[in-house]
Backbone as XML, in Angstrom:
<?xml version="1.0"?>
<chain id="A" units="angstrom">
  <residue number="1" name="UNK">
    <atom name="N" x="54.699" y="89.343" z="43.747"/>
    <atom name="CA" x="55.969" y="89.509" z="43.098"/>
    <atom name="C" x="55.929" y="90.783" z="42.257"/>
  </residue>
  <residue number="2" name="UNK">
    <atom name="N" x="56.964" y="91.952" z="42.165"/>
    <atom name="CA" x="56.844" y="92.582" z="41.558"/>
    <atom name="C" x="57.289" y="92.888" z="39.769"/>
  </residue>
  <residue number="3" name="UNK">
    <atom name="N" x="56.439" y="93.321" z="39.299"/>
    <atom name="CA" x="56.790" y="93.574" z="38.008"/>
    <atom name="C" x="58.352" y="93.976" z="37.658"/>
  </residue>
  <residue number="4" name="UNK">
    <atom name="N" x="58.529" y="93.377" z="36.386"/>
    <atom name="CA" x="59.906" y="93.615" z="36.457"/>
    <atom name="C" x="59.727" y="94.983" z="35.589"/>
  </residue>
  <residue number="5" name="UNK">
    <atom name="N" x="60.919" y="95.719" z="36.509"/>
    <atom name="CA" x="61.438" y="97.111" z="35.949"/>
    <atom name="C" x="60.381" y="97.953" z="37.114"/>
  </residue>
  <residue number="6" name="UNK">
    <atom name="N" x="59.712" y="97.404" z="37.872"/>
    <atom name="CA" x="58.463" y="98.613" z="38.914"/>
    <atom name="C" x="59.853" y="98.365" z="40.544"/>
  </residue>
  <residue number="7" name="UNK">
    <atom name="N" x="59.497" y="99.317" z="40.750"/>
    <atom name="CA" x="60.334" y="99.436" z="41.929"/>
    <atom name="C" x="59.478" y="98.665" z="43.009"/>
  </residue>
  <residue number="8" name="UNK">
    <atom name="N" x="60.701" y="98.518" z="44.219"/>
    <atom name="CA" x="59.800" y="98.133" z="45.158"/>
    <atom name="C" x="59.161" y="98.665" z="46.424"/>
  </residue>
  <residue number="9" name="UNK">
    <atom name="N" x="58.311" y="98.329" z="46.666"/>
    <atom name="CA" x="57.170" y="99.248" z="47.812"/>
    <atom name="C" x="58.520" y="99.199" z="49.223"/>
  </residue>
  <residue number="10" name="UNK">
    <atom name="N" x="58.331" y="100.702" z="49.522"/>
    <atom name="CA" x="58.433" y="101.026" z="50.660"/>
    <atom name="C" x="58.315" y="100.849" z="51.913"/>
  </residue>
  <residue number="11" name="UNK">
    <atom name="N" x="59.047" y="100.740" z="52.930"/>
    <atom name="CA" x="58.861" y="100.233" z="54.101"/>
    <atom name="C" x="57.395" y="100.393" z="54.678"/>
  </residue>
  <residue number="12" name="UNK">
    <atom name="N" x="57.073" y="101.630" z="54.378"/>
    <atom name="CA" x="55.686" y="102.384" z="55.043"/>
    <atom name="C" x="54.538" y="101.561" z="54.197"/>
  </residue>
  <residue number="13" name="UNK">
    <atom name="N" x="54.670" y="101.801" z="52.848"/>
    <atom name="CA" x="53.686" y="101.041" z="51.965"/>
    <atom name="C" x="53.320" y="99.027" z="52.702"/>
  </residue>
  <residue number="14" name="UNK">
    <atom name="N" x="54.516" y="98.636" z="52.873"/>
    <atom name="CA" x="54.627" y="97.269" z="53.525"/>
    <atom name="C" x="53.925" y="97.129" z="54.938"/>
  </residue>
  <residue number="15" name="UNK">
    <atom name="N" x="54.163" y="97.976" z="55.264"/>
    <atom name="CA" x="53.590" y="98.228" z="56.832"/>
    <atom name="C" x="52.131" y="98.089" z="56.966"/>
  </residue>
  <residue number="16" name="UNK">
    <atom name="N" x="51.754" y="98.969" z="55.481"/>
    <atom name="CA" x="50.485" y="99.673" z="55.439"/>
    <atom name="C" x="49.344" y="98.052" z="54.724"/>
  </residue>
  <residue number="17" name="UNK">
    <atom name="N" x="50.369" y="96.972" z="54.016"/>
    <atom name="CA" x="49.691" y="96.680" z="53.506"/>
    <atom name="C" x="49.738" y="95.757" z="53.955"/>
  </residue>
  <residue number="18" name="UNK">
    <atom name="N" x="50.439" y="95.393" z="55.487"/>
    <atom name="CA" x="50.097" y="94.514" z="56.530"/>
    <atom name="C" x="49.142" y="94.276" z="57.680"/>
  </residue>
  <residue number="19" name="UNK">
    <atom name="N" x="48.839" y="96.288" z="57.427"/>
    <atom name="CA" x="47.752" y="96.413" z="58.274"/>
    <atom name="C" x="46.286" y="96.154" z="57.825"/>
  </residue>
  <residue number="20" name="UNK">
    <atom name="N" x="46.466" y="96.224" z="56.055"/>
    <atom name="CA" x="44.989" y="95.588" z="55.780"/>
    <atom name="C" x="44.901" y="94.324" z="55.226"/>
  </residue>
  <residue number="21" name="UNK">
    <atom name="N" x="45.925" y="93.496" z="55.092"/>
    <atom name="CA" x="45.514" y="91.842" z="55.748"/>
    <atom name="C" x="45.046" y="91.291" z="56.552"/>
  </residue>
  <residue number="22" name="UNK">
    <atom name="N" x="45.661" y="92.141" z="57.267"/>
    <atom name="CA" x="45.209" y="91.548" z="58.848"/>
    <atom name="C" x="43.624" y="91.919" z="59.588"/>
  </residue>
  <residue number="23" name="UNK">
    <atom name="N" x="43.227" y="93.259" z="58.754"/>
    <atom name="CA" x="41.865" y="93.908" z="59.095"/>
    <atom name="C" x="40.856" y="92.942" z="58.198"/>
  </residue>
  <residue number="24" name="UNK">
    <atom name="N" x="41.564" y="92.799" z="56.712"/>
    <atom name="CA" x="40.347" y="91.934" z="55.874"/>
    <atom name="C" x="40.347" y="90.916" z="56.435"/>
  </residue>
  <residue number="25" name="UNK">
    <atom name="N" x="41.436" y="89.640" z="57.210"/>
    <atom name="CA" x="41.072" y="88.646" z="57.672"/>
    <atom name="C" x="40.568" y="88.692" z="59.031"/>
  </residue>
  <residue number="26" name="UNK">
    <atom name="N" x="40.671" y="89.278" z="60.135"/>
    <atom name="CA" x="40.531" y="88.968" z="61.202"/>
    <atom name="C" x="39.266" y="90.326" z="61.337"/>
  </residue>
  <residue number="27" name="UNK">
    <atom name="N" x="39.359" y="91.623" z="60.832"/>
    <atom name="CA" x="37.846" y="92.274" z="61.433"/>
    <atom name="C" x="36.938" y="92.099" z="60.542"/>
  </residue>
  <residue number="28" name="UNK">
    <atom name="N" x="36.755" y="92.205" z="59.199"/>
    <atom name="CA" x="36.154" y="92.178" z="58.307"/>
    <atom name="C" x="36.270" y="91.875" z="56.783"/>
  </residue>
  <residue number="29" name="UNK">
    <atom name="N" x="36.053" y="91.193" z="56.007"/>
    <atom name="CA" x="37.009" y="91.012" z="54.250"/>
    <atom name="C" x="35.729" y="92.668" z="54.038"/>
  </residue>
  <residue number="30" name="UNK">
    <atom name="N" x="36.874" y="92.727" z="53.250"/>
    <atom name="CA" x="36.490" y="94.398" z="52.769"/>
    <atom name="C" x="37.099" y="95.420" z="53.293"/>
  </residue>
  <residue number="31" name="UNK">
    <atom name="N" x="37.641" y="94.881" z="54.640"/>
    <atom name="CA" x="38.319" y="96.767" z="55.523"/>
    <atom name="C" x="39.066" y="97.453" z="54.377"/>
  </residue>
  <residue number="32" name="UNK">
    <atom name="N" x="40.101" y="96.268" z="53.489"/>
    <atom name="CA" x="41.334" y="97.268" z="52.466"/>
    <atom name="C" x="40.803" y="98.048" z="51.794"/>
  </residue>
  <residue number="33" name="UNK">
    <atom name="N" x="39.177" y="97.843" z="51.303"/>
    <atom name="CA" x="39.008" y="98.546" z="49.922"/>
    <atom name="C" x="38.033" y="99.756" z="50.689"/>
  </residue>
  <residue number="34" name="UNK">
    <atom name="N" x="37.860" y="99.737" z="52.030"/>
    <atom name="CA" x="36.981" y="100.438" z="52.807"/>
    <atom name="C" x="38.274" y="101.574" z="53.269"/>
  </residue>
  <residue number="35" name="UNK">
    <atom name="N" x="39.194" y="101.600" z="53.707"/>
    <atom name="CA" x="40.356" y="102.201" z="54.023"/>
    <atom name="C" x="40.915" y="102.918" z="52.428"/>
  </residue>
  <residue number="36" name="UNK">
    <atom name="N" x="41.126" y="101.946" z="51.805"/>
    <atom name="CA" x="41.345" y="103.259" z="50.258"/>
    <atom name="C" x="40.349" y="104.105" z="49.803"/>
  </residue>
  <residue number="37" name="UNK">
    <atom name="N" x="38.985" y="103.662" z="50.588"/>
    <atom name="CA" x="37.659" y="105.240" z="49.998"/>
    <atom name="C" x="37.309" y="104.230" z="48.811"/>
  </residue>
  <residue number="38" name="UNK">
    <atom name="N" x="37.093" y="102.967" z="48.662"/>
    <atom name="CA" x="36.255" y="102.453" z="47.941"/>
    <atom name="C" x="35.085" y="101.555" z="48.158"/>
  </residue>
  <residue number="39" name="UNK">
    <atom name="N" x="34.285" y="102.357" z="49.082"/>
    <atom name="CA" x="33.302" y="102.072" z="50.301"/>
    <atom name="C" x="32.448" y="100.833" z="49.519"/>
  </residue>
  <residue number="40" name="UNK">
    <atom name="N" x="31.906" y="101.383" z="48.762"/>
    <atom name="CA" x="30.574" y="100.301" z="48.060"/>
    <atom name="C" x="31.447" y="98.896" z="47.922"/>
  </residue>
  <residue number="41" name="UNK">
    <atom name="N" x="32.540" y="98.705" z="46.803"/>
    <atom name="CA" x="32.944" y="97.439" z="47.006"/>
    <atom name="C" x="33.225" y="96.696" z="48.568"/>
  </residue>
  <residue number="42" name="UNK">
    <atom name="N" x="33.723" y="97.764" z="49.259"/>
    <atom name="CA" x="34.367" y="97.066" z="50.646"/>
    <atom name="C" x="33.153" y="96.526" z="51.051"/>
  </residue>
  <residue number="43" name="UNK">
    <atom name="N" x="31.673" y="97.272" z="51.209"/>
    <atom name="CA" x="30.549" y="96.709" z="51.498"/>
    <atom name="C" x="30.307" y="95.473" z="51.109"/>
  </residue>
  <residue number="44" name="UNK">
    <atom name="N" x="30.472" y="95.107" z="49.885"/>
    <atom name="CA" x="30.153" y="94.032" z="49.001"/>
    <atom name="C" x="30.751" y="92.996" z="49.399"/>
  </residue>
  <residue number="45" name="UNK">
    <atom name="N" x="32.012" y="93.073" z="49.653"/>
    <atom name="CA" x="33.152" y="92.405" z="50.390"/>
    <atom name="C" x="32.603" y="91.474" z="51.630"/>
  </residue>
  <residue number="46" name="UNK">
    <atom name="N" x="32.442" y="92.635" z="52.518"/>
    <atom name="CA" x="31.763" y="92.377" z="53.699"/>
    <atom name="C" x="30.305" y="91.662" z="54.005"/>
  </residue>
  <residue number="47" name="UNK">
    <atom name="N" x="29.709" y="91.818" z="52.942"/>
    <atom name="CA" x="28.334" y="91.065" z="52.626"/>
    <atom name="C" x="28.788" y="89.781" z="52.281"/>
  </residue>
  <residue number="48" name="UNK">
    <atom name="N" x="29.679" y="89.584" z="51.017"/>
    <atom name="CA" x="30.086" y="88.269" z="51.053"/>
    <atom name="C" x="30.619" y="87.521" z="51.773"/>
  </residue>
  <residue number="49" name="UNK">
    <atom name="N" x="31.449" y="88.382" z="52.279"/>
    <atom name="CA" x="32.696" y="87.075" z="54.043"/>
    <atom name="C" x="31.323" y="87.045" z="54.587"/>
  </residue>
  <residue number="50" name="UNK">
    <atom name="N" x="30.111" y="87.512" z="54.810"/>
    <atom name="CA" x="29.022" y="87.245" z="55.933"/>
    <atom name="C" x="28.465" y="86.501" z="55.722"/>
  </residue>
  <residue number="51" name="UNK">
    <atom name="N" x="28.294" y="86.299" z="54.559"/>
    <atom name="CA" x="27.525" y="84.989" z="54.114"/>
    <atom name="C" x="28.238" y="84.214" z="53.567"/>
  </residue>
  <residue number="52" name="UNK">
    <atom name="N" x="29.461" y="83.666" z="53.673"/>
    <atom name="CA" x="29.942" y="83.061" z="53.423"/>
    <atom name="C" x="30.468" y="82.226" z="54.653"/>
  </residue>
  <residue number="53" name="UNK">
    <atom name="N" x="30.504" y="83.500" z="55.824"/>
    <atom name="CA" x="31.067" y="82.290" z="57.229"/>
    <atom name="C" x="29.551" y="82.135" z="57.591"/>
  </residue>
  <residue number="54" name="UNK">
    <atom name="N" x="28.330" y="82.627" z="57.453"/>
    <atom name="CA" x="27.337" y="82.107" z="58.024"/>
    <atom name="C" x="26.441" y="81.376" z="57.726"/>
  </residue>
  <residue number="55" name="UNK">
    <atom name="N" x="26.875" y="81.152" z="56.122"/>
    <atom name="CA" x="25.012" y="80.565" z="55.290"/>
    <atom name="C" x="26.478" y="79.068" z="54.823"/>
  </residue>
  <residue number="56" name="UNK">
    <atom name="N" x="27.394" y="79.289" z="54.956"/>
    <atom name="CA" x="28.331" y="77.886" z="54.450"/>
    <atom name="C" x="28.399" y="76.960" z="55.560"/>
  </residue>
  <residue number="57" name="UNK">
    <atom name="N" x="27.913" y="75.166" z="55.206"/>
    <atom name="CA" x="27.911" y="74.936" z="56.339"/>
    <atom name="C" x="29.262" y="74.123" z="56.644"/>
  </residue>
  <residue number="58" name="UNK">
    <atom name="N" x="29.325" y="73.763" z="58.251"/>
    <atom name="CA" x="30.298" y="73.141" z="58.627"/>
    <atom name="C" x="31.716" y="74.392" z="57.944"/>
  </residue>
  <residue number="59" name="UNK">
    <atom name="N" x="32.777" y="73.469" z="58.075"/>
    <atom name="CA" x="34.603" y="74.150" z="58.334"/>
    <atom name="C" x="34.067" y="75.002" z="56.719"/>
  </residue>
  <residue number="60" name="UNK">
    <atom name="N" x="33.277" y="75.211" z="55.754"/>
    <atom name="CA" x="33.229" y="75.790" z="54.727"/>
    <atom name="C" x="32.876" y="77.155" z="54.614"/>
  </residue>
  <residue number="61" name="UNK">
    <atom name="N" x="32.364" y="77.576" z="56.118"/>
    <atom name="CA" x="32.322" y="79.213" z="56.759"/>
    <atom name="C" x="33.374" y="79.783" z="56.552"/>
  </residue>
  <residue number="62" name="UNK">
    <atom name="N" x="34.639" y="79.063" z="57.653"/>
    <atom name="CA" x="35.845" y="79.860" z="57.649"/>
    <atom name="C" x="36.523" y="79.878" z="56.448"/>
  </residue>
  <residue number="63" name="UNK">
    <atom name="N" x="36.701" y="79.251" z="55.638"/>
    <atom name="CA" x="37.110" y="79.101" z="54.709"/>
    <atom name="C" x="36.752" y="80.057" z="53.561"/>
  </residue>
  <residue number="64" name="UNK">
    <atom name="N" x="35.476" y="80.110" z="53.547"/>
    <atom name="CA" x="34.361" y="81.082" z="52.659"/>
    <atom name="C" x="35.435" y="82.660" z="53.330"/>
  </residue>
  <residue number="65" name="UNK">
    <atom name="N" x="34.905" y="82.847" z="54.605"/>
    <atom name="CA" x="35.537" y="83.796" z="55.043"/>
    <atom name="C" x="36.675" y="84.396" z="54.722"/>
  </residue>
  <residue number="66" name="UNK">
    <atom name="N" x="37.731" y="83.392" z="54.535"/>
    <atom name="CA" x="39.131" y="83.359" z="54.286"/>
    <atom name="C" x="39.473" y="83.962" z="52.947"/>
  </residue>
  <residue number="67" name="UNK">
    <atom name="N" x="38.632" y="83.058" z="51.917"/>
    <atom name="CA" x="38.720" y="83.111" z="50.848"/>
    <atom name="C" x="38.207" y="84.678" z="50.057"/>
  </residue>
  <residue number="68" name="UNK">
    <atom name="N" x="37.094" y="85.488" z="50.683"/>
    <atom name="CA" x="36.623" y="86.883" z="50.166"/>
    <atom name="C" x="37.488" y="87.603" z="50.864"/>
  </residue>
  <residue number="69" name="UNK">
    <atom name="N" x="38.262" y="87.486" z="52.311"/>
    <atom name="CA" x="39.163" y="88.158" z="52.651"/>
    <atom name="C" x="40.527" y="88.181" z="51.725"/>
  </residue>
  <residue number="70" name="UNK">
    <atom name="N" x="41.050" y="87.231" z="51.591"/>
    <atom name="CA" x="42.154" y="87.372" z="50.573"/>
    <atom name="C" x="42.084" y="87.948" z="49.576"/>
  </residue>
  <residue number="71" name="UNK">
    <atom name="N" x="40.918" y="87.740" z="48.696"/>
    <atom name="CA" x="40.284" y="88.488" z="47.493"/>
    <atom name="C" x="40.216" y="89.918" z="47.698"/>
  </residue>
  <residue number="72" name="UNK">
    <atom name="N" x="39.797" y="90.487" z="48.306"/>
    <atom name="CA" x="39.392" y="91.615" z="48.818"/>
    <atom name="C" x="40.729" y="92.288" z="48.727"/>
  </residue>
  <residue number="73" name="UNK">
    <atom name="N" x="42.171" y="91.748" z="49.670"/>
    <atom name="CA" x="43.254" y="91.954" z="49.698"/>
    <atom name="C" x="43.740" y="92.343" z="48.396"/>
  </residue>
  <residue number="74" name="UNK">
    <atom name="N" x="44.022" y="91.470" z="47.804"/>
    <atom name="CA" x="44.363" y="91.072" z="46.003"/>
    <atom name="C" x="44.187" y="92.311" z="45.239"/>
  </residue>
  <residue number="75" name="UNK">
    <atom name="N" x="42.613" y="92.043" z="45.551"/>
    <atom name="CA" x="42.326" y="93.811" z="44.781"/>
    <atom name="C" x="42.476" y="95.182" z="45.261"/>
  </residue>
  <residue number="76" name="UNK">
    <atom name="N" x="43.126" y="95.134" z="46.311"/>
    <atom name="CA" x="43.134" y="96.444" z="47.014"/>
    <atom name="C" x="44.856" y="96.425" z="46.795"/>
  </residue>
  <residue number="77" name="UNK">
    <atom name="N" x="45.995" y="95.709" z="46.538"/>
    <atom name="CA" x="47.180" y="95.859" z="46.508"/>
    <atom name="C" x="47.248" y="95.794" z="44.943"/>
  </residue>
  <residue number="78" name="UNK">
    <atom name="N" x="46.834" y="94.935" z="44.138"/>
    <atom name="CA" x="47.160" y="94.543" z="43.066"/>
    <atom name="C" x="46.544" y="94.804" z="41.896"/>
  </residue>
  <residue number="79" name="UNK">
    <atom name="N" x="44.632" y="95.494" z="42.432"/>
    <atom name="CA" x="44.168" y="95.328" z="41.194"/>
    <atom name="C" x="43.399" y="93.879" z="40.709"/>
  </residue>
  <residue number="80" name="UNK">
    <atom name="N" x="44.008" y="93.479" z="40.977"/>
    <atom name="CA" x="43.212" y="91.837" z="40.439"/>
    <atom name="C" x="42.922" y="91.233" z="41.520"/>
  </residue>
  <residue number="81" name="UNK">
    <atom name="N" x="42.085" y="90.226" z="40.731"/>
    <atom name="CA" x="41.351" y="89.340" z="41.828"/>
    <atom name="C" x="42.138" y="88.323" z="41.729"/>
  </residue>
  <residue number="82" name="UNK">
    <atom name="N" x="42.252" y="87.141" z="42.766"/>
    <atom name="CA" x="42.849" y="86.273" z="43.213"/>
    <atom name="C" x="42.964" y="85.333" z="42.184"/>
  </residue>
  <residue number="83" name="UNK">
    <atom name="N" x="41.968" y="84.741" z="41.230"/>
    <atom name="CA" x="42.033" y="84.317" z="40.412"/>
    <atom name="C" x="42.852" y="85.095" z="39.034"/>
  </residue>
  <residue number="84" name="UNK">
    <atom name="N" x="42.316" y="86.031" z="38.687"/>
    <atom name="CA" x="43.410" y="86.807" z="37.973"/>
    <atom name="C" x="44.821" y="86.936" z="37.665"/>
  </residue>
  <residue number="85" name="UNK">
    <atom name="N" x="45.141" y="86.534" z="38.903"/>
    <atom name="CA" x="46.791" y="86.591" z="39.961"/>
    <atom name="C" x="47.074" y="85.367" z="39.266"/>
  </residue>
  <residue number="86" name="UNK">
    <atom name="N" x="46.172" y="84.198" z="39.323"/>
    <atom name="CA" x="46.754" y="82.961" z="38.950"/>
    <atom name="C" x="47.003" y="82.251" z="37.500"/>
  </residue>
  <residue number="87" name="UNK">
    <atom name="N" x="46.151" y="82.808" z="36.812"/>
    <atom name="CA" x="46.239" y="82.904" z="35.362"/>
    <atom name="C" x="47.271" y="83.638" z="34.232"/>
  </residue>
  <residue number="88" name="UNK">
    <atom name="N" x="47.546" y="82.844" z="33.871"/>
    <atom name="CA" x="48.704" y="83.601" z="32.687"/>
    <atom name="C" x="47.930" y="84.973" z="32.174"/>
  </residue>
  <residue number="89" name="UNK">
    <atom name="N" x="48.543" y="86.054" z="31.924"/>
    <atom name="CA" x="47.994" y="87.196" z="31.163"/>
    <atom name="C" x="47.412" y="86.893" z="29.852"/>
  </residue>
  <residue number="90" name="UNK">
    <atom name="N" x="46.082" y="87.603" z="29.550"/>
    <atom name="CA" x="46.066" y="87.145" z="28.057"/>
    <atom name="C" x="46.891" y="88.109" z="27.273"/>
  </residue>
  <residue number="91" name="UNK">
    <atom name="N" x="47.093" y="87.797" z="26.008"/>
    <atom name="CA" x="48.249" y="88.543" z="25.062"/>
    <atom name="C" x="47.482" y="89.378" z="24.630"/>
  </residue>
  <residue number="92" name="UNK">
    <atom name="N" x="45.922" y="89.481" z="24.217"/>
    <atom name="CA" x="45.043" y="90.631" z="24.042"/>
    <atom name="C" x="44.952" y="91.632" z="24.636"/>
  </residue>
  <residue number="93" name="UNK">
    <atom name="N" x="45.066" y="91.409" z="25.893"/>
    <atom name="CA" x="44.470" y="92.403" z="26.895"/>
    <atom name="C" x="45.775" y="92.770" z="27.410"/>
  </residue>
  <residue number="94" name="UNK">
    <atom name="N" x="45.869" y="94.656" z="27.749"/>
    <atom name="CA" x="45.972" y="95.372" z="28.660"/>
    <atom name="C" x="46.345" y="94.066" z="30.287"/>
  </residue>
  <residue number="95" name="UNK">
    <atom name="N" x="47.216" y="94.771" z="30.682"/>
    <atom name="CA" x="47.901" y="94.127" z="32.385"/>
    <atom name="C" x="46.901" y="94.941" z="33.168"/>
  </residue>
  <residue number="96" name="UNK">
    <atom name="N" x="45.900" y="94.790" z="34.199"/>
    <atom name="CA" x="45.175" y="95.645" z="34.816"/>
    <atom name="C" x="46.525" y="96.536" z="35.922"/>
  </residue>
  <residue number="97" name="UNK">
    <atom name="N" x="45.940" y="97.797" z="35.942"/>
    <atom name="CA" x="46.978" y="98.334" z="36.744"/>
    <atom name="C" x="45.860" y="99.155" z="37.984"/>
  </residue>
  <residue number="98" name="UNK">
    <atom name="N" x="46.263" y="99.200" z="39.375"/>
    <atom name="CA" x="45.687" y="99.525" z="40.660"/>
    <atom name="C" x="45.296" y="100.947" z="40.391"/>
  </residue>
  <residue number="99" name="UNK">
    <atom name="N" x="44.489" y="101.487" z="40.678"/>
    <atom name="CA" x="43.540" y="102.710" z="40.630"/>
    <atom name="C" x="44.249" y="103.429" z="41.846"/>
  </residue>
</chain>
């Protein structure tokens, strides 16, 4: 959802940020942050979906999988992590804003 008063993303931007959903879930969690030139995390990414669909046992692979892919997503559109997203802002802190 977008911030109120931030405009909204562009057809191309939408396009763009359909194409790395679909790469973090289905080729790798990490492609988004590997595609913006933020190689080391995307690695990290990718280490985790690996061990997460392979060392988790039973339906808790895909899921594992699922779950660092979305994350991965989160922070490559938004800045925050998935959990982040779900939590009220604290009133202390700064709104993280995308690099």
């Amino acid at each position: 959802m977008a911030e109120p008063g931030s405009t909204p993303p562009s057809i191309g931007e939408q396009i763009f940020n359909g194409v790395k959903i679909v790469a973090d879930l289905v080729i790798v969690p990490g492609a988004s942050q590997i595609v913006e030139g933020r190689v080391g995390s995307g690695v990290l990414y990718a280490a985790g979906g690996f061990a997460a669909r392979y060392l988790l046992p039973g339906m808790l692979g895909p899921v594992g999988w699922i779950a660092v892919a979305l994350d991965s997503y989160s922070v490559s559109v938004s800045g925050r992590h998935l959990w982040e997203t779900a939590m009220p802002p604290r009133l202390d802190q700064e709104p993280a804003r995308p690099e």
